[in-house]
N, C-alpha and C positions, 0 to 999 in steps of 0.2 A: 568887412568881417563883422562890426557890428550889424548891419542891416541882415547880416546870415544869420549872427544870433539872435534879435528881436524880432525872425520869424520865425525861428524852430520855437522861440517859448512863444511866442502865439499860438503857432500851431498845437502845442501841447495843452495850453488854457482850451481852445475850442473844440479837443478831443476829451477835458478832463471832466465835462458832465458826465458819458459814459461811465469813464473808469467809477467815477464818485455814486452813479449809480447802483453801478455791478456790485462793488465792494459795500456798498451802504446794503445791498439785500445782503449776502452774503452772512456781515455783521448780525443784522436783526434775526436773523435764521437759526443763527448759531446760539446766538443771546436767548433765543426765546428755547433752546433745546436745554442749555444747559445753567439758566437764571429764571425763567418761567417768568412771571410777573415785573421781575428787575431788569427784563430786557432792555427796556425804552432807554434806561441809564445806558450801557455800554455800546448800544446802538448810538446816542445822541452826542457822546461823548466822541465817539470815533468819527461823527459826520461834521464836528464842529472843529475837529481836529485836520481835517482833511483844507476845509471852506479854508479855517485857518492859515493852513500852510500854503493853500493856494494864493492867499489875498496877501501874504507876506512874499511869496515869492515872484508873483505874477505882476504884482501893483507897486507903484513906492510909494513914498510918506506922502508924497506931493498930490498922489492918485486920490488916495486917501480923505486926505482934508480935503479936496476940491468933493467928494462924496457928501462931506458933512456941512457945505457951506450952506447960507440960506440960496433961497428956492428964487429960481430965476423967471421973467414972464410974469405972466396972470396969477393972482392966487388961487382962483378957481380949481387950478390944478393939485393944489395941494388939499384943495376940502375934497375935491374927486379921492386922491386916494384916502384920507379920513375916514370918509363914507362907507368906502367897499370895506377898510374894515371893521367894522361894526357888522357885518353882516351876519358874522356867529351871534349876534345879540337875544336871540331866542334861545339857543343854545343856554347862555349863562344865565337867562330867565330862569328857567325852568328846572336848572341843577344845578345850581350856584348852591343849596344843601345838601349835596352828596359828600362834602369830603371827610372822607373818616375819620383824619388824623392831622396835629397841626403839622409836621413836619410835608406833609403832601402840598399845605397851603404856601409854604416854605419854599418847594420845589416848583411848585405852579407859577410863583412870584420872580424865580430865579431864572426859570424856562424862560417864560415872556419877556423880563430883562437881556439874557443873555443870547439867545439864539434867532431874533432878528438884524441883531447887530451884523454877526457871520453870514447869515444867507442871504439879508440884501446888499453887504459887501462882495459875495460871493456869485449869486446869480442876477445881479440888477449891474453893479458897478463894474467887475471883471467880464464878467462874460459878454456885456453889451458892449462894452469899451473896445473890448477884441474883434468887436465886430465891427467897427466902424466904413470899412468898405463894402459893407454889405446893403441890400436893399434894406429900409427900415421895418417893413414887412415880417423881411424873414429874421432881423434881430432880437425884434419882440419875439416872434411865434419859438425861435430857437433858444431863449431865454425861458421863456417861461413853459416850452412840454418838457423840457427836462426837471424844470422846480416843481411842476405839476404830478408828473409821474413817478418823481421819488418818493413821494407822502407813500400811495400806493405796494411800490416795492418795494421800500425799507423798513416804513412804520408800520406799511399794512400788514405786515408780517404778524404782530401780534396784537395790532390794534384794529379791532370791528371795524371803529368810524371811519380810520386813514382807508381801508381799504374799500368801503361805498364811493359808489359811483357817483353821490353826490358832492362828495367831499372831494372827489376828482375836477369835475367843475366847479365847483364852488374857487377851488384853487387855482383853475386855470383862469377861470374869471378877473378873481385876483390878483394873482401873477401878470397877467396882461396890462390890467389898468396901471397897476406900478410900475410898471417897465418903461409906460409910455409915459405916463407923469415924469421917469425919470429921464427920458429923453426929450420931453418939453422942458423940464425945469435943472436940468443938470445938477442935478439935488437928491439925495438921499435923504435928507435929513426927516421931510417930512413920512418919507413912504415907509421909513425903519419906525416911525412912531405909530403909523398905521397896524404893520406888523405885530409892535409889541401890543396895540390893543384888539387883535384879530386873535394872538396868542392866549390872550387873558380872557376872552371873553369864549372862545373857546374848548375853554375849562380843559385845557390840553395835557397835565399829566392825567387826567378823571379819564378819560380816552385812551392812551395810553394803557392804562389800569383797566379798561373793558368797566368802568364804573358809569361812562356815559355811555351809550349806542343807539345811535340813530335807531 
């Protein structure tokens, strides 16, 4: 009976990119008809709610901490993911003075802190984990086109940049390299800090906001 139940939630973890897709465009859709500029809040809030409940339900404490331990292997692996994120670093060159207001600098700060926590809990830790009888090929590429493609159909809804074709790849790029760092190094730890400096330097509520555009 248990081995029944520790497939159906598998199976439901490795069906819930989809759902978390569908419902992330849906959200940004509705947000941007009836909040216009405020979208990205109830969008972002609804998709960290989701990551949330998945990684509390899907994962235990144990999952968890093994996520946040230090980085196992080479360290090479962890300056790899370092690297990739930095690669918005043009990005923040160049409109790092856009921001109107301090409360946005407020939001940018809390963004970058708060929401790579959840999505590389959510699409590196959960969903890779759930794949473990899989080839390592299709873990990666199955991990990261759905981290890739959500930028697109949830953010891009009212955000120019999420919705370029660059920022498509640039993400999958990304996505990929983390995935595999985190299947070299059984380690989040460093790939979430990567994140949050891909988040920041990405000047990612200004985007949001249509303040930055490719």
């Amino acid at each position: 009976m248990l081995n029944i139940n520790k497939l159906k939630r598998q199976r439901i973890i490795l069906f819930s990119p989809v759902a978390i897709v569908v419902l992330g465009s849906i959200t940004a859709h509705l947000s941007l008809k009836f909040f216009n500029t405020w979208a990205w809040l109830p969008t972002n809030l609804i998709l960290w709610g989701m990551f949330g409940f998945m990684i509390y339900w899907g994962a235990g404490r144990k999952d968890i901490k093994g996520w946040l331990q230090p980085s196992r292997g080479a360290w090479g692996w962890s300056v790899l993911a370092l690297t990739v994120g930095i690669i918005p670093l043009g990005v923040f060159i160049l409109n790092w003075n856009l921001f109107p207001a301090t409360w946005i600098v407020i939001a940018w700060v809390l963004f970058a802190l708060i929401n790579p926590l959840l999505e590389e809990g959510y699409w590196r830790g959960l969903l890779i984990d759930n794949t473990g009888n899989w080839p390592i090929w299709l873990r990666l590429l199955y991990s990261t086109f759905f981290f890739a493609i959500n930028h697109p159909l949830s953010l891009g809804a009212f955000s120019i940049a999420n919705r370029h074709p660059v920022t498509f790849v640039s993400t999958f790029i990304m996505g990929l390299v983390w995935s595999y760092v985190y299947y070299r190094t059984k380690s989040l730890r460093w790939v979430i800090v990567a994140h949050i400096l891909t988040d920041l330097l990405n000047l990612s509520i200004l985007t949001f906001l249509n303040i930055v555009v490719p």
